[in-house]
Every structure is written in C-alpha cells, then in structure tokens.
C-alpha positions, -999 to +999 in steps of 0.1 A: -443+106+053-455+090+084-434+053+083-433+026+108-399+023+123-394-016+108-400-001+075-377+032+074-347+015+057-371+005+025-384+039+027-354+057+023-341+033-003-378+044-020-372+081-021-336+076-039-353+058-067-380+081-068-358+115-063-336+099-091-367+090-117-385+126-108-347+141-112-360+162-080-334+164-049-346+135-018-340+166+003-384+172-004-390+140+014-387+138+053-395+108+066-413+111+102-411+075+122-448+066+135-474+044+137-512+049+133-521+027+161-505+051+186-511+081+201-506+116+184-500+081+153-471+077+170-449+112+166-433+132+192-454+162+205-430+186+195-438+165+159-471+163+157-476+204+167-451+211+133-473+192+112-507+205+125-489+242+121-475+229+084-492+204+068-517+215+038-523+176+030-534+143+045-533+112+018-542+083+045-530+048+028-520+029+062-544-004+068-536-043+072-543-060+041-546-094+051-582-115+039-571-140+072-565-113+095-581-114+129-607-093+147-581-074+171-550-067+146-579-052+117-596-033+145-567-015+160-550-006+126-580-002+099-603+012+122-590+025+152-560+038+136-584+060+110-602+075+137-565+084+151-557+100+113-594+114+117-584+133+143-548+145+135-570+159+101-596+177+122-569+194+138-546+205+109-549+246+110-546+247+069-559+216+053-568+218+015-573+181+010-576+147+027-575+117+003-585+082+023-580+051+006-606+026+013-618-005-007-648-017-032-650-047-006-663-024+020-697-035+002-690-071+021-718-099+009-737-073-007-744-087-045-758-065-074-745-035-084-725-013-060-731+025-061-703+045-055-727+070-031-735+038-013-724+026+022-742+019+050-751-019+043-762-042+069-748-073+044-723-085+065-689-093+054-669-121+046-642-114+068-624-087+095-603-072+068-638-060+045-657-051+083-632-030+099-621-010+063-657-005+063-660+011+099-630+032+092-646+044+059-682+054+075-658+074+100-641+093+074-675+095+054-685+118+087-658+141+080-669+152+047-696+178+063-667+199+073-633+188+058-623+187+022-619+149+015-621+123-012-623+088-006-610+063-028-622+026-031-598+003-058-611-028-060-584-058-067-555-043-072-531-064-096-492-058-112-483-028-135-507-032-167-467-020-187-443-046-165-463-068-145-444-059-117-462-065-080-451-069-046-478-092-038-495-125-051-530-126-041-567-127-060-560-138-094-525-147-093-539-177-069-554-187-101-522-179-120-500-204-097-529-231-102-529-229-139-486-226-139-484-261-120-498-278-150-513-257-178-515-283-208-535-303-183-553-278-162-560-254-185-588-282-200-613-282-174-629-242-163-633-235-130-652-205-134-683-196-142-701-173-169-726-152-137-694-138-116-673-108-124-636-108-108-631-066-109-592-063-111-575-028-119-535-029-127-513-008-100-506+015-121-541+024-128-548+034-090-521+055-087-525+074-118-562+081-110-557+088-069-525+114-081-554+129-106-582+131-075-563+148-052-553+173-074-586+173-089-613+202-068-643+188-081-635+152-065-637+170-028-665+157-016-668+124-036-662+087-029-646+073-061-649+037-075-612+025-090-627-002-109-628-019-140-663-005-157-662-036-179-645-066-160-643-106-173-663-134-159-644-159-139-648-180-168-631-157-196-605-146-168-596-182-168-592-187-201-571-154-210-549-165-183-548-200-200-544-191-236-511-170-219-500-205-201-510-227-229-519-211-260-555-224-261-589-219-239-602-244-217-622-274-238-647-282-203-665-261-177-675-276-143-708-265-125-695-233-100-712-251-072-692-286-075-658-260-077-673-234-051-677-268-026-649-285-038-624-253-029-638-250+003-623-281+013-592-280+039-572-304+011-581-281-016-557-253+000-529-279-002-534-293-041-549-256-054-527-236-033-558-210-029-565-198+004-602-206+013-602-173+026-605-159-010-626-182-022-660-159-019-644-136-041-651-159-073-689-165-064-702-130-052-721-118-078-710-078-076-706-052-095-689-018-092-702+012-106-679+038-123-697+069-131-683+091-109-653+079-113-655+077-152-665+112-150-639+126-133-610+108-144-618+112-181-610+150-186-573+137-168-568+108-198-569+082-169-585+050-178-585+015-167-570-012-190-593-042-197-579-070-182-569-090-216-543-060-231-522-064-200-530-102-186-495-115-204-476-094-185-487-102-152-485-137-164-449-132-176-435-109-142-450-146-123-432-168-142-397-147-141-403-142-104-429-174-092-417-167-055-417-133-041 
C-alpha cells in the first residue's frame, strides 16, 4: 500500500484492526511511503523496480476530495497524479487487474440520465474537484485498449447503512446538521423539491461491490456506476431525515428557486451551515444509470440499500458524534 508519509501512523494502526478482524497475520500488509504527485509516485528506485517485477494488482483510490478545492492542488493530485499511476501500470511486467476509482460527478452540469458508457461531455463542471476526476478518468479510459482495468464511479458516498459510522460530514449530512439545530421548528417548512434526485450509496455498499469487481473477469473492461438505481427526491430525503429528527414530515414546501437563491447567499453559509459550494448538488436534475452495474453485482448478492432502511442510523452516528 502506497501511503503518504503524514498518514503512516493511521495506516499501521489500520492494518492491526483489520489483521485482527480478518484473524490473518499484519505481516501480508507492507506499507511503502509515497506520494502520487511525485516521481516513480514517490518510491525509491530500488522500490518502484520490486513492485513493477511483483505486483499482479493496481487498485488506484488516491485523489483530493474537496468540492472548494482549487485548480492547482486538484490538478497535480487527481489528474496529474493518475497519469503518474497510469504509468507505473503500463509498466508492471504481470498485471491481472487495474481497478480506478472515479466518480458519477465526472458527468459535471450534465442533467438527464447518465450512462455508465458515457464520458466525453463538453457540460462543464461545477467545480475543480468534478473537472480534474474527469481528466484523470478519460486518461485511464485510454488504458482500457491494452490493460485489464475497471473503473469505478460511486456517487455520494454516505456512513455504513449497519452503524452509521463515517469519517466525513458532507452532502446530506449538511442537511442533517440544519435539520438537528432545530427539528420541531425546521422540520415544518421543505426545502426541497419533488424534480431532483440526491443519489447517495452507504460506505459499505462501495466497498462491497468494488471488492466483488475486481475479483469479478467479466467487469475488465467496464466502467461501473455505484449508485442508488432508485434514489429519493430532495423533497422525501428531507422528510425521512425529519421524521428521524422529529417524528413527523414537513407540513410546507417552498418554491426550489426561492431556496436554490436564498442558499446561495454568503449569510446562508453562516445560519444553514451548508457550503455554497454544494449547493448545485440539490438542483441538478441527474440521474445515474445502473445496468451494468446491476448486472454484474447481482450474481455476487451486492445491492444498494434504499436510502429510508438505513437513514436512522446515519442520523443516530451524527447525533452521538455531531463533531468529527
């Protein structure tokens, strides 16, 4: 596992837990210190030459996930830095399989529904995060002429669907804080709307169905949608998560372009606590299509919760841990 220096310490804590749960010796884990933004991503030469000799695999996860990151960071990490894992793949003597993780939001402001053998776009995007996942997926979408590899795209990836647990609160759980401030009062009055669907897949979900893939022949070759085949509007996603808050569905609705104007103000960060940033997100009107994914994750008994069997325990993990 190729691990930046700053993050070794967690990494090592990481394979203890995990050796322990697998009951499987940490001795199968090395841990090489790297970076994807560097050259040879980072490894010594004497390094990089073992794993072009050894490796079998590439599963390439590294990227900034930040909707407010700027131009130069997302460049040299998202895309840059897949070009560099590109290259170290190319070079591998005995590669079976190379997995890439991308994103459904490499479709940027494209609205309607979202093929998973669709790419190229010319759209444009709503920020540097969706632009520069999407340059880094057309380069590994090159690659499929002559290596065996799989992308997968999840779209917004939320807790564990079983514990709720995440280590990040973005997306929906902006809504979540908004509604937990005052939910007798705020829950009244919908803010979303019946003509946008928020596509959120639980954690545990992604992993499950990426561990399948790679594992999986017939996905070499594919590009693989991790999404929800059958997610809520913004309008029943706010009222499952207020019927967890509150115990009852909003009573009002407000017209999305009053809401969708009034969030974009700079005070509305400070009283909703929602990055404008993620605004877009509840007003594009997209939706991801699952087929391929459907039909290759159903033979491995992977499928992906709907959102209202597992929405009181992302709700519950929030309110136990409100400050991560």
């Amino acid at each position: 596992m190729l691990v930046q220096k700053a993050f070794v310490a967690r990494a090592q804590e990481e394979i203890a837990r995990i050796a322990a749960d697998a009951n499987i010796s940490a001795q199968n884990f090395e841990i090489i210190e790297g970076d994807i933004t560097g050259d040879e991503l980072g490894m010594t030469a004497e390094t990089a030459r073992r794993v072009r000799d050894t490796a079998t695999r590439v599963v390439h996860l590294a990227a900034v996930y930040d909707l407010g990151v700027e131009r130069e960071l997302a460049r040299r990490v998202n895309t840059e830095g897949t070009e560099r894992v590109n290259r170290l793949a190319s070079s591998i003597k005995n590669l079976h399989r190379y997995d890439y993780v991308s994103t459904c939001y490499v479709s940027g402001k494209r609205t309607g529904e979202i093929l998973e053998t669709e790419l190229e776009h010319d759209a444009g995007f709503h920020n540097f995060y969706e632009e520069t996942k999407y340059l880094a997926e057309t380069s590994v979408e090159r690659l499929k002429a002559r290596l065996p590899v799989t992308i997968h795209r999840p779209s917004i990836v939320v807790g564990d669907s079983h514990t709720g647990e995440t280590v990040k609160y973005d997306g929906v759980y902006y809504l979540i804080q908004y509604l937990r401030m005052q939910p007798d009062l705020l829950s009244l009055v919908n803010i979303g709307n019946s003509f946008v669907r928020l596509n959120l897949v639980p954690v545990d979900f992604v992993v499950a169905g990426i561990a399948a893939l790679m594992n999986d022949e017939a996905s070499i070759g594919a590009t693989v949608q991790l999404a929800d085949p059958a997610p809520p509007t913004t309008q029943q996603l706010f009222d499952l998560i207020a019927r967890v808050l509150s115990g009852r569905p909003s009573l009002l609705g407000v017209p999305p372009s009053i809401v969708q104007t009034s969030l974009r103000l700079p005070l509305s960060e400070f009283i909703t606590k929602m990055p404008r940033v993620a605004v877009p997100y509840f007003f594009i009107e997209q939706a991801f299509d699952t087929s391929i994914a459907t039909s290759l994750l159903t033979p491995h008994g992977v499928v992906c919760p709907p959102f209202d069997s597992y929405v009181a325990n992302l709700v519950r993990f929030v309110n136990e841990h409100p400050k991560l």
